[in-house]
C-alpha positions in Angstrom: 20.0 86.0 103.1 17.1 84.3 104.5 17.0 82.1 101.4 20.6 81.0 101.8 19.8 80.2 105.5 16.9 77.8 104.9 19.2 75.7 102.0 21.6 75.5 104.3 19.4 74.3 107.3 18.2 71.4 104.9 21.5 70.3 104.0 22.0 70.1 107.9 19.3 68.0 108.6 19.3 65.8 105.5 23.2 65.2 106.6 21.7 64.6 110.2 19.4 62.4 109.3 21.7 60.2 107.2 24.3 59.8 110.2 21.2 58.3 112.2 20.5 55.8 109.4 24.0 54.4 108.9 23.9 52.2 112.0 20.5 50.4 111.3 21.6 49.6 107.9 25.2 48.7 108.3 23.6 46.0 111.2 21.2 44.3 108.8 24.1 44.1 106.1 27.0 43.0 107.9 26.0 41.2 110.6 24.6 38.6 107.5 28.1 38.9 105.8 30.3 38.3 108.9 27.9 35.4 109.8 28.2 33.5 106.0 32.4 34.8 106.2 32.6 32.9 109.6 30.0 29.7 108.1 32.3 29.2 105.2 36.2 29.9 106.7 35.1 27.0 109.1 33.7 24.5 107.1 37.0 25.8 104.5 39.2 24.5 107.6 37.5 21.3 108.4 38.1 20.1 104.8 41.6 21.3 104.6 42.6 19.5 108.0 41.1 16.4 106.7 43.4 16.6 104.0 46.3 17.1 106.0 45.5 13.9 107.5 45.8 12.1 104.2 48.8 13.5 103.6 49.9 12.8 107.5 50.7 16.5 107.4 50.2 18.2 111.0 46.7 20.1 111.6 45.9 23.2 112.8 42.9 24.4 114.4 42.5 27.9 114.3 39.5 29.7 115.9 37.9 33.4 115.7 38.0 34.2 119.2 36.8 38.0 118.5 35.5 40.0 116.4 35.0 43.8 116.6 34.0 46.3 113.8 34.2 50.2 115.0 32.4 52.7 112.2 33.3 56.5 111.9 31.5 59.1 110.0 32.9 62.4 109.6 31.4 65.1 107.4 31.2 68.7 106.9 28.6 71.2 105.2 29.9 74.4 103.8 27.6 77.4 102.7 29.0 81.1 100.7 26.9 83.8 99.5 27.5 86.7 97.7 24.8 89.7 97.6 25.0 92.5 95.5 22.3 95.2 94.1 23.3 95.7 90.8 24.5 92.0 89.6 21.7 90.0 91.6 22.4 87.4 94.4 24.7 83.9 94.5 25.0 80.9 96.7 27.4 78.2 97.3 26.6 74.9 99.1 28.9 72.4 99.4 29.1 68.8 101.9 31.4 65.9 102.6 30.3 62.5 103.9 33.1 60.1 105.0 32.4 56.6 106.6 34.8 54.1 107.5 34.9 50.6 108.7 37.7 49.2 110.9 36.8 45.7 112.1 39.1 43.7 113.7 39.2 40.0 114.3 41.6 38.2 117.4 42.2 34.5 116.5 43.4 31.7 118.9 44.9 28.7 118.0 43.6 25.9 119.4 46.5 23.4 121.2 47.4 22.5 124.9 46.8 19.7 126.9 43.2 20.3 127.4 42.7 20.9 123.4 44.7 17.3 122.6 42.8 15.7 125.1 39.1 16.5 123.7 40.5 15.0 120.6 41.8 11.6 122.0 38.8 11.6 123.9 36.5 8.6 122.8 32.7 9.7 122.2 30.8 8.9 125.3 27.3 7.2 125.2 25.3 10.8 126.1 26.9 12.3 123.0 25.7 9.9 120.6 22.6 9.0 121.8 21.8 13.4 121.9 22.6 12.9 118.2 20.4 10.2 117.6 17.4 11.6 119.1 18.4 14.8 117.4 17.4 13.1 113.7 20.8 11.7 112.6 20.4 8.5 110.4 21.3 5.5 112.9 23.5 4.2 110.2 25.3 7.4 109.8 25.9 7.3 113.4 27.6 4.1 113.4 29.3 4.2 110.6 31.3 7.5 111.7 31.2 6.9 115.6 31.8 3.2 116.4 35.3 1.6 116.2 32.9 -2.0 117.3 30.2 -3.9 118.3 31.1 -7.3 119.8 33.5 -9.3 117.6 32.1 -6.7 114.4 35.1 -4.0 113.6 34.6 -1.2 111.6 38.1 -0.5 109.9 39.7 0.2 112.9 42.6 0.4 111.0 41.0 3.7 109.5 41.2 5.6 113.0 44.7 6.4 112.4 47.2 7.2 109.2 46.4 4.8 106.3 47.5 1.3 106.9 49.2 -0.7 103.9 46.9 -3.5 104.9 43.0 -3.9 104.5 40.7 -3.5 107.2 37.7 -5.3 108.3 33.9 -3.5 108.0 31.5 -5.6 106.0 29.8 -6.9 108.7 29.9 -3.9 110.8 28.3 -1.9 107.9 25.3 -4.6 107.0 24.5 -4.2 110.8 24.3 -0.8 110.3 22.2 -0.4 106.9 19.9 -3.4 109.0 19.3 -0.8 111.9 18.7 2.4 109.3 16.4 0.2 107.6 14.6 -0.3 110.7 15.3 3.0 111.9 13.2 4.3 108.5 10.1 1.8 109.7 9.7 3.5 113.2 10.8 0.0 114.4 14.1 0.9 116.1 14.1 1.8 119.7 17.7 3.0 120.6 18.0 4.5 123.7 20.9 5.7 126.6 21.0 3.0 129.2 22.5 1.8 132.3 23.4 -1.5 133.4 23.3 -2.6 137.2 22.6 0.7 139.8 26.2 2.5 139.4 27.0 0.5 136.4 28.3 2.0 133.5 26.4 3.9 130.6 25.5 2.3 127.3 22.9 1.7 124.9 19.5 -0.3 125.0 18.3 -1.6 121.7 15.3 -3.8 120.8 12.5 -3.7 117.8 9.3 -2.7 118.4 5.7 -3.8 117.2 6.5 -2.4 113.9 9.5 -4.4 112.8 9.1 -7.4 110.2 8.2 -10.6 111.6 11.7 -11.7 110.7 13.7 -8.8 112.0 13.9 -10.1 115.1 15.7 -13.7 113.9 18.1 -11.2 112.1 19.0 -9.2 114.6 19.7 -12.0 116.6 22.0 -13.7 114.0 24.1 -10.5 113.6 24.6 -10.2 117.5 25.4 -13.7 118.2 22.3 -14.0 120.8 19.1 -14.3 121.6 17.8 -12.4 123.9 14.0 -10.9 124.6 14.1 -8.5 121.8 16.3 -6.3 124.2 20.1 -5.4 123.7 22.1 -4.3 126.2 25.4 -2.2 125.0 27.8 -1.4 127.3 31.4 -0.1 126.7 33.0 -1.8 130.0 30.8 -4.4 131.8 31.4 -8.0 131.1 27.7 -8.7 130.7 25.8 -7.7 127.5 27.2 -7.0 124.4 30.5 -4.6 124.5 31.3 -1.1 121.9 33.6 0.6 121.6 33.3 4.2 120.2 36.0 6.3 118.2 37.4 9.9 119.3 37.1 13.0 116.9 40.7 12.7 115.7 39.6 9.1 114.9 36.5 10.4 113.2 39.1 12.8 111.1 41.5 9.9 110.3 38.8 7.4 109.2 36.7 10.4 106.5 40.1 11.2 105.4 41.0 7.9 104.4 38.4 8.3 101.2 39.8 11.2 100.1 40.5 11.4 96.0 43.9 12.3 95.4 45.7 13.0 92.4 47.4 10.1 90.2 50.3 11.8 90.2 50.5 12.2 94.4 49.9 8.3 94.4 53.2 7.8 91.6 54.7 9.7 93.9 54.6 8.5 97.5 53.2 11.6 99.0 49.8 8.9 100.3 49.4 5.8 101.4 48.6 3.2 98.7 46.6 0.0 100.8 46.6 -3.0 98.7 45.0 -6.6 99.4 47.2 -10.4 99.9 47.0 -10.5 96.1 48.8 -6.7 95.6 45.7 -5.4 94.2 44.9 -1.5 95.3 42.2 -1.0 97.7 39.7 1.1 97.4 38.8 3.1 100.3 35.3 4.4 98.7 34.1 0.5 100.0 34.6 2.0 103.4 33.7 6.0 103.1 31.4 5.7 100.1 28.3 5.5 102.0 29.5 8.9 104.0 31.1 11.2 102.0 32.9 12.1 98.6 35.8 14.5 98.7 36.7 14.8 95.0 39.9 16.9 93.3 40.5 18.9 90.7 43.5 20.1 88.7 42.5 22.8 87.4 43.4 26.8 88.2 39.7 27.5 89.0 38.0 26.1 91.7 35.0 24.2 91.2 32.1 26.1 90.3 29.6 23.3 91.8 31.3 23.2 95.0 29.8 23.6 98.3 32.8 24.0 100.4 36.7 23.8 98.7 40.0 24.2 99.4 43.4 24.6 97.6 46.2 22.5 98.6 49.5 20.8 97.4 48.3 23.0 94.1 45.1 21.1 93.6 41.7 21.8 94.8 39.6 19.7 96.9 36.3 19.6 97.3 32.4 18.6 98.2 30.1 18.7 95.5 26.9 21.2 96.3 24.6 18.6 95.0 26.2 15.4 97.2 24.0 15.9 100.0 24.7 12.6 101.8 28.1 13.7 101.7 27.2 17.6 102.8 25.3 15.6 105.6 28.3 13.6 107.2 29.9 16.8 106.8 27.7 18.7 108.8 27.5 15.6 111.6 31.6 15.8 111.4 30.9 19.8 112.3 28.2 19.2 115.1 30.9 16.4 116.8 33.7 18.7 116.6 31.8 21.6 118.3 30.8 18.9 121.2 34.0 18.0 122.0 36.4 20.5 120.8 34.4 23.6 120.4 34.8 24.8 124.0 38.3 24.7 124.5 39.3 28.3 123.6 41.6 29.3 126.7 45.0 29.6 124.1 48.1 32.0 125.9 48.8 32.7 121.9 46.2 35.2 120.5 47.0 36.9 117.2 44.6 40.0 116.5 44.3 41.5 113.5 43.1 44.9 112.3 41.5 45.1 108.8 41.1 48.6 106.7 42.8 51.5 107.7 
Protein backbone atom coordinates (compact mmCIF):
# COMPACT_ATOMS: atom_id res chain seq x y z
CA UNK A 1 0.00 0.00 0.00
CA UNK A 2 2.68 2.35 0.83
CA UNK A 3 4.30 1.70 -2.50
CA UNK A 4 1.13 2.52 -4.41
CA UNK A 5 0.86 5.71 -2.33
CA UNK A 6 4.28 7.23 -3.19
CA UNK A 7 3.64 6.40 -7.29
CA UNK A 8 0.76 8.13 -6.94
CA UNK A 9 2.18 11.17 -5.01
CA UNK A 10 4.71 11.53 -7.94
CA UNK A 11 2.21 11.51 -10.57
CA UNK A 12 0.54 14.39 -8.50
CA UNK A 13 3.34 16.52 -8.31
CA UNK A 14 4.90 15.81 -11.79
CA UNK A 15 1.10 16.85 -13.08
CA UNK A 16 1.42 19.93 -10.59
CA UNK A 17 4.43 20.92 -11.67
CA UNK A 18 3.47 20.81 -15.44
CA UNK A 19 0.28 23.18 -14.84
CA UNK A 20 2.85 25.79 -13.37
CA UNK A 21 5.01 25.55 -16.55
CA UNK A 22 2.32 25.94 -19.20
CA UNK A 23 1.93 29.77 -18.65
CA UNK A 24 5.75 30.64 -18.97
CA UNK A 25 5.98 28.73 -22.04
CA UNK A 26 2.79 29.42 -23.83
CA UNK A 27 4.02 33.53 -23.23
CA UNK A 28 7.32 33.11 -24.97
CA UNK A 29 5.55 31.12 -27.91
CA UNK A 30 2.62 33.04 -28.62
CA UNK A 31 3.13 36.30 -27.81
CA UNK A 32 6.03 35.99 -30.94
CA UNK A 33 3.23 34.39 -33.14
CA UNK A 34 0.45 36.90 -32.46
CA UNK A 35 3.06 39.62 -32.94
CA UNK A 36 4.41 38.21 -36.71
CA UNK A 37 0.20 37.29 -37.39
CA UNK A 38 -0.57 40.98 -36.57
CA UNK A 39 3.03 42.34 -38.67
CA UNK A 40 1.97 40.48 -41.66
CA UNK A 41 -2.19 40.87 -41.84
CA UNK A 42 -1.29 44.63 -41.87
CA UNK A 43 1.21 44.98 -44.25
CA UNK A 44 -1.30 42.12 -46.24
CA UNK A 45 -4.00 45.11 -46.05
CA UNK A 46 -1.85 47.97 -47.09
CA UNK A 47 -1.06 46.25 -50.35
CA UNK A 48 -4.46 45.00 -51.01
CA UNK A 49 -6.01 48.60 -50.53
CA UNK A 50 -3.43 49.98 -52.78
CA UNK A 51 -4.75 47.83 -55.27
CA UNK A 52 -8.17 48.73 -54.83
CA UNK A 53 -7.14 52.03 -55.71
CA UNK A 54 -5.86 50.95 -59.16
CA UNK A 55 -8.80 49.34 -59.74
CA UNK A 56 -10.91 52.53 -58.23
CA UNK A 57 -12.54 49.87 -56.05
CA UNK A 58 -13.55 51.34 -52.48
CA UNK A 59 -11.01 50.60 -49.49
CA UNK A 60 -11.42 49.37 -46.30
CA UNK A 61 -9.47 49.78 -43.34
CA UNK A 62 -9.89 47.31 -40.88
CA UNK A 63 -8.13 47.36 -37.53
CA UNK A 64 -7.47 44.71 -34.54
CA UNK A 65 -8.84 46.66 -31.74
CA UNK A 66 -8.47 43.57 -29.21
CA UNK A 67 -7.07 40.68 -28.67
CA UNK A 68 -7.67 38.25 -25.78
CA UNK A 69 -6.45 34.55 -25.54
CA UNK A 70 -7.97 32.69 -22.14
CA UNK A 71 -6.07 29.05 -21.61
CA UNK A 72 -7.75 26.13 -19.56
CA UNK A 73 -6.16 23.05 -18.28
CA UNK A 74 -8.05 20.43 -16.85
CA UNK A 75 -6.64 16.99 -15.86
CA UNK A 76 -7.22 14.19 -13.60
CA UNK A 77 -4.94 11.31 -12.01
CA UNK A 78 -6.45 8.06 -11.22
CA UNK A 79 -4.73 5.28 -8.97
CA UNK A 80 -6.28 1.21 -8.30
CA UNK A 81 -4.65 -1.42 -6.44
CA UNK A 82 -5.39 -4.80 -5.85
CA UNK A 83 -3.55 -6.85 -2.82
CA UNK A 84 -3.78 -10.29 -2.39
CA UNK A 85 -1.51 -12.95 -0.36
CA UNK A 86 -1.55 -15.75 -2.56
CA UNK A 87 -1.31 -14.09 -6.24
CA UNK A 88 1.08 -11.11 -5.21
CA UNK A 89 0.18 -7.36 -5.48
CA UNK A 90 -1.06 -4.99 -8.64
CA UNK A 91 -1.29 -1.28 -9.40
CA UNK A 92 -3.10 0.89 -11.75
CA UNK A 93 -2.10 4.47 -12.54
CA UNK A 94 -3.69 6.28 -14.97
CA UNK A 95 -3.77 10.63 -15.89
CA UNK A 96 -5.42 13.05 -18.31
CA UNK A 97 -3.98 16.35 -19.33
CA UNK A 98 -6.29 18.71 -21.32
CA UNK A 99 -5.25 22.37 -22.43
CA UNK A 100 -7.10 24.58 -24.50
CA UNK A 101 -6.73 27.87 -26.16
CA UNK A 102 -9.69 30.27 -26.80
CA UNK A 103 -8.32 33.58 -28.04
CA UNK A 104 -10.49 36.01 -29.31
CA UNK A 105 -9.82 39.05 -31.43
CA UNK A 106 -12.53 42.35 -31.68
CA UNK A 107 -11.97 44.26 -34.89
CA UNK A 108 -13.07 47.91 -35.76
CA UNK A 109 -13.49 49.25 -38.99
CA UNK A 110 -12.05 52.27 -39.49
CA UNK A 111 -14.64 55.14 -41.12
CA UNK A 112 -16.43 58.36 -39.82
CA UNK A 113 -15.72 61.75 -40.17
CA UNK A 114 -12.73 61.89 -38.04
CA UNK A 115 -11.19 58.66 -39.97
CA UNK A 116 -11.92 60.46 -43.64
CA UNK A 117 -10.58 63.53 -42.39
CA UNK A 118 -6.96 62.17 -41.36
CA UNK A 119 -6.88 60.92 -44.86
CA UNK A 120 -7.65 64.21 -46.75
CA UNK A 121 -5.52 65.76 -44.40
CA UNK A 122 -2.30 67.19 -46.15
CA UNK A 123 1.08 66.20 -44.31
CA UNK A 124 2.02 69.04 -42.12
CA UNK A 125 5.77 70.38 -42.03
CA UNK A 126 6.41 68.69 -38.21
CA UNK A 127 5.49 65.25 -39.74
CA UNK A 128 7.92 65.31 -42.43
CA UNK A 129 10.64 66.99 -41.04
CA UNK A 130 10.26 64.01 -37.68
CA UNK A 131 10.83 61.67 -40.71
CA UNK A 132 13.62 63.25 -41.99
CA UNK A 133 15.58 63.48 -38.97
CA UNK A 134 14.46 60.02 -38.32
CA UNK A 135 16.94 58.65 -41.35
CA UNK A 136 14.54 58.66 -44.32
CA UNK A 137 16.32 59.29 -47.65
CA UNK A 138 15.44 63.08 -48.51
CA UNK A 139 14.57 62.00 -51.89
CA UNK A 140 12.25 59.37 -50.69
CA UNK A 141 10.64 61.96 -48.74
CA UNK A 142 9.84 64.12 -51.56
CA UNK A 143 9.13 61.91 -53.97
CA UNK A 144 6.17 60.34 -51.80
CA UNK A 145 5.19 63.54 -49.73
CA UNK A 146 5.33 66.64 -52.01
CA UNK A 147 2.58 67.38 -54.53
CA UNK A 148 5.32 70.83 -55.30
CA UNK A 149 7.92 73.05 -54.85
CA UNK A 150 7.47 76.40 -56.63
CA UNK A 151 6.48 76.11 -60.29
CA UNK A 152 8.05 72.13 -60.03
CA UNK A 153 4.96 69.49 -59.90
CA UNK A 154 5.26 66.19 -59.04
CA UNK A 155 2.48 64.26 -61.01
CA UNK A 156 -0.11 65.79 -59.30
CA UNK A 157 -2.28 64.14 -61.46
CA UNK A 158 -1.16 60.84 -59.55
CA UNK A 159 -2.89 61.95 -56.19
CA UNK A 160 -6.13 60.81 -57.38
CA UNK A 161 -7.53 57.89 -59.85
CA UNK A 162 -5.35 57.46 -62.94
CA UNK A 163 -5.75 60.32 -65.35
CA UNK A 164 -5.79 59.50 -69.23
CA UNK A 165 -3.30 62.29 -69.60
CA UNK A 166 0.47 62.52 -68.58
CA UNK A 167 1.64 64.21 -65.71
CA UNK A 168 4.46 66.47 -65.09
CA UNK A 169 7.60 65.20 -62.58
CA UNK A 170 10.99 65.33 -64.28
CA UNK A 171 12.02 68.28 -62.78
CA UNK A 172 10.51 67.74 -59.55
CA UNK A 173 12.40 64.34 -59.37
CA UNK A 174 16.09 65.77 -60.54
CA UNK A 175 15.56 68.23 -57.61
CA UNK A 176 15.10 65.46 -55.52
CA UNK A 177 17.96 62.98 -56.57
CA UNK A 178 20.13 66.68 -56.40
CA UNK A 179 19.22 66.95 -52.60
CA UNK A 180 19.72 62.88 -51.89
CA UNK A 181 22.89 63.35 -53.45
CA UNK A 182 23.71 65.96 -51.12
CA UNK A 183 21.96 64.48 -48.46
CA UNK A 184 24.61 61.28 -48.85
CA UNK A 185 27.64 64.02 -48.61
CA UNK A 186 26.51 65.43 -45.08
CA UNK A 187 25.95 68.66 -47.15
CA UNK A 188 22.22 69.06 -46.73
CA UNK A 189 20.83 70.98 -43.88
CA UNK A 190 17.00 70.58 -43.96
CA UNK A 191 15.39 71.76 -41.09
CA UNK A 192 11.56 72.82 -39.60
CA UNK A 193 11.27 76.51 -39.89
CA UNK A 194 9.23 79.51 -39.23
CA UNK A 195 8.87 82.49 -41.15
CA UNK A 196 8.02 85.98 -39.48
CA UNK A 197 7.10 85.64 -35.31
CA UNK A 198 3.45 83.86 -35.74
CA UNK A 199 4.13 83.10 -39.38
CA UNK A 200 3.50 79.89 -40.65
CA UNK A 201 5.62 76.59 -40.43
CA UNK A 202 7.85 75.43 -43.24
CA UNK A 203 11.16 74.23 -44.11
CA UNK A 204 14.73 75.90 -44.06
CA UNK A 205 17.20 74.53 -46.64
CA UNK A 206 20.75 75.57 -47.45
CA UNK A 207 24.26 73.57 -48.14
CA UNK A 208 26.80 73.46 -45.79
CA UNK A 209 30.70 73.51 -45.96
CA UNK A 210 30.69 70.20 -47.37
CA UNK A 211 28.75 70.63 -50.59
CA UNK A 212 30.66 70.96 -54.07
CA UNK A 213 31.87 74.17 -55.02
CA UNK A 214 29.22 74.12 -57.66
CA UNK A 215 26.25 72.89 -55.67
CA UNK A 216 25.38 76.01 -54.65
CA UNK A 217 24.98 77.55 -58.56
CA UNK A 218 22.79 74.38 -58.98
CA UNK A 219 20.61 74.70 -56.40
CA UNK A 220 20.02 78.08 -57.33
CA UNK A 221 19.14 77.26 -60.99
CA UNK A 222 16.62 74.65 -59.96
CA UNK A 223 14.87 77.16 -57.42
CA UNK A 224 14.80 80.10 -59.68
CA UNK A 225 16.85 82.37 -57.05
CA UNK A 226 19.60 83.28 -55.53
CA UNK A 227 19.63 83.69 -52.28
CA UNK A 228 22.54 83.35 -49.28
CA UNK A 229 22.76 79.68 -49.53
CA UNK A 230 19.42 79.78 -47.38
CA UNK A 231 15.91 78.48 -48.53
CA UNK A 232 13.02 79.46 -47.07
CA UNK A 233 9.86 76.91 -47.71
CA UNK A 234 6.65 77.85 -46.64
CA UNK A 235 3.28 76.28 -47.57
CA UNK A 236 1.21 79.73 -47.26
CA UNK A 237 3.25 83.02 -47.04
CA UNK A 238 3.84 84.98 -50.18
CA UNK A 239 7.48 85.38 -49.33
CA UNK A 240 10.02 82.50 -50.03
CA UNK A 241 9.50 79.72 -52.04
CA UNK A 242 5.88 77.91 -51.59
CA UNK A 243 5.13 73.64 -51.23
CA UNK A 244 2.63 72.04 -51.18
CA UNK A 245 2.52 68.54 -49.50
CA UNK A 246 0.13 65.47 -50.39
CA UNK A 247 -2.40 63.72 -47.81
CA UNK A 248 -2.08 59.83 -47.16
CA UNK A 249 -4.97 59.03 -49.49
CA UNK A 250 -2.87 61.03 -51.95
CA UNK A 251 0.21 59.11 -51.00
CA UNK A 252 -2.10 55.77 -51.74
CA UNK A 253 -3.37 57.04 -55.09
CA UNK A 254 0.05 58.19 -56.38
CA UNK A 255 2.10 54.29 -55.26
CA UNK A 256 -0.81 52.73 -56.77
CA UNK A 257 -0.55 54.33 -59.92
CA UNK A 258 2.69 51.89 -60.64
CA UNK A 259 1.06 49.02 -59.97
CA UNK A 260 1.67 45.94 -62.67
CA UNK A 261 -1.49 44.65 -63.77
CA UNK A 262 -2.36 41.91 -65.83
CA UNK A 263 -2.58 42.25 -69.84
CA UNK A 264 -5.66 40.96 -69.89
CA UNK A 265 -7.20 43.57 -67.07
CA UNK A 266 -5.73 46.33 -69.47
CA UNK A 267 -7.70 44.58 -72.83
CA UNK A 268 -10.33 44.71 -70.70
CA UNK A 269 -11.09 48.19 -69.21
CA UNK A 270 -10.97 47.19 -65.64
CA UNK A 271 -7.65 50.17 -65.28
CA UNK A 272 -6.79 53.14 -66.59
CA UNK A 273 -4.58 53.07 -69.64
CA UNK A 274 -2.69 56.95 -69.71
CA UNK A 275 -1.26 57.48 -73.04
CA UNK A 276 0.92 60.68 -74.39
CA UNK A 277 -0.39 63.51 -77.52
CA UNK A 278 1.00 60.86 -79.83
CA UNK A 279 -1.44 57.78 -78.33
CA UNK A 280 1.59 56.04 -77.10
CA UNK A 281 1.01 54.09 -73.49
CA UNK A 282 2.66 55.65 -70.60
CA UNK A 283 4.49 54.12 -68.43
CA UNK A 284 3.91 54.84 -64.92
CA UNK A 285 7.27 53.02 -63.65
CA UNK A 286 8.92 56.68 -64.95
CA UNK A 287 7.11 58.08 -62.05
CA UNK A 288 7.05 55.06 -59.14
CA UNK A 289 10.11 53.28 -60.32
CA UNK A 290 12.45 54.92 -58.11
CA UNK A 291 9.91 53.92 -54.99
CA UNK A 292 8.46 50.80 -55.40
CA UNK A 293 7.65 47.73 -57.59
CA UNK A 294 4.39 45.94 -57.05
CA UNK A 295 4.63 43.00 -59.58
CA UNK A 296 1.75 40.13 -60.46
CA UNK A 297 1.52 36.86 -60.93
CA UNK A 298 -0.95 34.41 -62.59
CA UNK A 299 -0.25 31.68 -61.16
CA UNK A 300 -2.35 29.42 -58.32
CA UNK A 301 0.60 29.67 -55.88
CA UNK A 302 1.70 32.70 -54.55
CA UNK A 303 5.08 33.82 -54.97
CA UNK A 304 7.55 32.01 -53.02
CA UNK A 305 10.05 35.16 -53.06
CA UNK A 306 7.53 37.41 -51.76
CA UNK A 307 7.84 39.60 -48.83
CA UNK A 308 4.26 40.62 -48.41
CA UNK A 309 1.32 39.38 -51.13
CA UNK A 310 -2.08 39.34 -51.74
CA UNK A 311 -4.71 37.63 -53.92
CA UNK A 312 -7.03 39.64 -55.82
CA UNK A 313 -9.35 39.79 -58.99
CA UNK A 314 -7.72 35.93 -59.10
CA UNK A 315 -4.16 37.10 -59.44
CA UNK A 316 -1.61 37.71 -56.85
CA UNK A 317 0.13 40.79 -56.15
CA UNK A 318 3.14 41.33 -54.67
CA UNK A 319 6.62 42.91 -53.26
CA UNK A 320 9.58 40.95 -53.97
CA UNK A 321 11.64 40.00 -50.61
CA UNK A 322 14.78 41.04 -52.22
CA UNK A 323 13.40 44.74 -53.62
CA UNK A 324 14.48 46.47 -50.66
CA UNK A 325 14.02 50.09 -52.00
CA UNK A 326 10.71 49.02 -52.73
CA UNK A 327 10.24 47.17 -49.00
CA UNK A 328 11.56 50.65 -47.81
CA UNK A 329 8.84 52.97 -49.40
CA UNK A 330 6.75 50.39 -48.13
CA UNK A 331 7.66 50.62 -44.75
CA UNK A 332 7.69 54.78 -44.91
CA UNK A 333 3.95 54.25 -46.58
CA UNK A 334 3.33 52.17 -43.00
CA UNK A 335 5.06 54.75 -40.62
CA UNK A 336 2.79 57.80 -42.47
CA UNK A 337 -0.34 55.86 -42.18
CA UNK A 338 0.19 55.11 -38.40
CA UNK A 339 0.86 59.13 -37.96
CA UNK A 340 -2.06 60.23 -39.34
CA UNK A 341 -4.57 57.47 -39.41
CA UNK A 342 -3.33 55.08 -36.81
CA UNK A 343 -5.10 56.85 -33.81
CA UNK A 344 -8.48 57.04 -35.01
CA UNK A 345 -10.01 53.82 -33.48
CA UNK A 346 -13.27 55.24 -31.82
CA UNK A 347 -15.73 53.02 -34.57
CA UNK A 348 -19.65 52.37 -33.07
CA UNK A 349 -19.26 49.04 -35.34
CA UNK A 350 -17.04 46.40 -33.51
CA UNK A 351 -17.12 42.79 -34.77
CA UNK A 352 -15.54 40.35 -32.19
CA UNK A 353 -14.64 37.08 -32.92
CA UNK A 354 -13.98 33.97 -30.97
CA UNK A 355 -11.49 31.38 -32.38
CA UNK A 356 -11.35 27.51 -31.19
CA UNK A 357 -13.94 26.03 -29.26
Amino acid sequence: MSMMFRIFMLVLVAFIVGCNSIGPVQLREERQDFNVALQQTNDEQMLLNLIRMKYRDTTMFLEVSALASQYSLTGNVTAAGKFADNFGNSVGLGSKLEYQQKPTITYAPLHGEKFVTRLLKQLGPKTISLLYKSGWSVERLMLVCFERVKNMPNAPSASGPTPSYVPRFKKFHDLADFLRKQQVRGALDFTLAQQGEGGPLGFKLSLNELAEKSAAASLSDFLGEKADNHYFFSPLSNKGLTFETRSLREILFFLSQGIEVPESHVENGKVTVTKDESGKVFDWQQVTGKLMNIKTSSSLIAPQDAYVVVRYRGHWFYIADDDLNSKSTFGLLMQLYNLQAGDVKDSPMVLTLPIGG
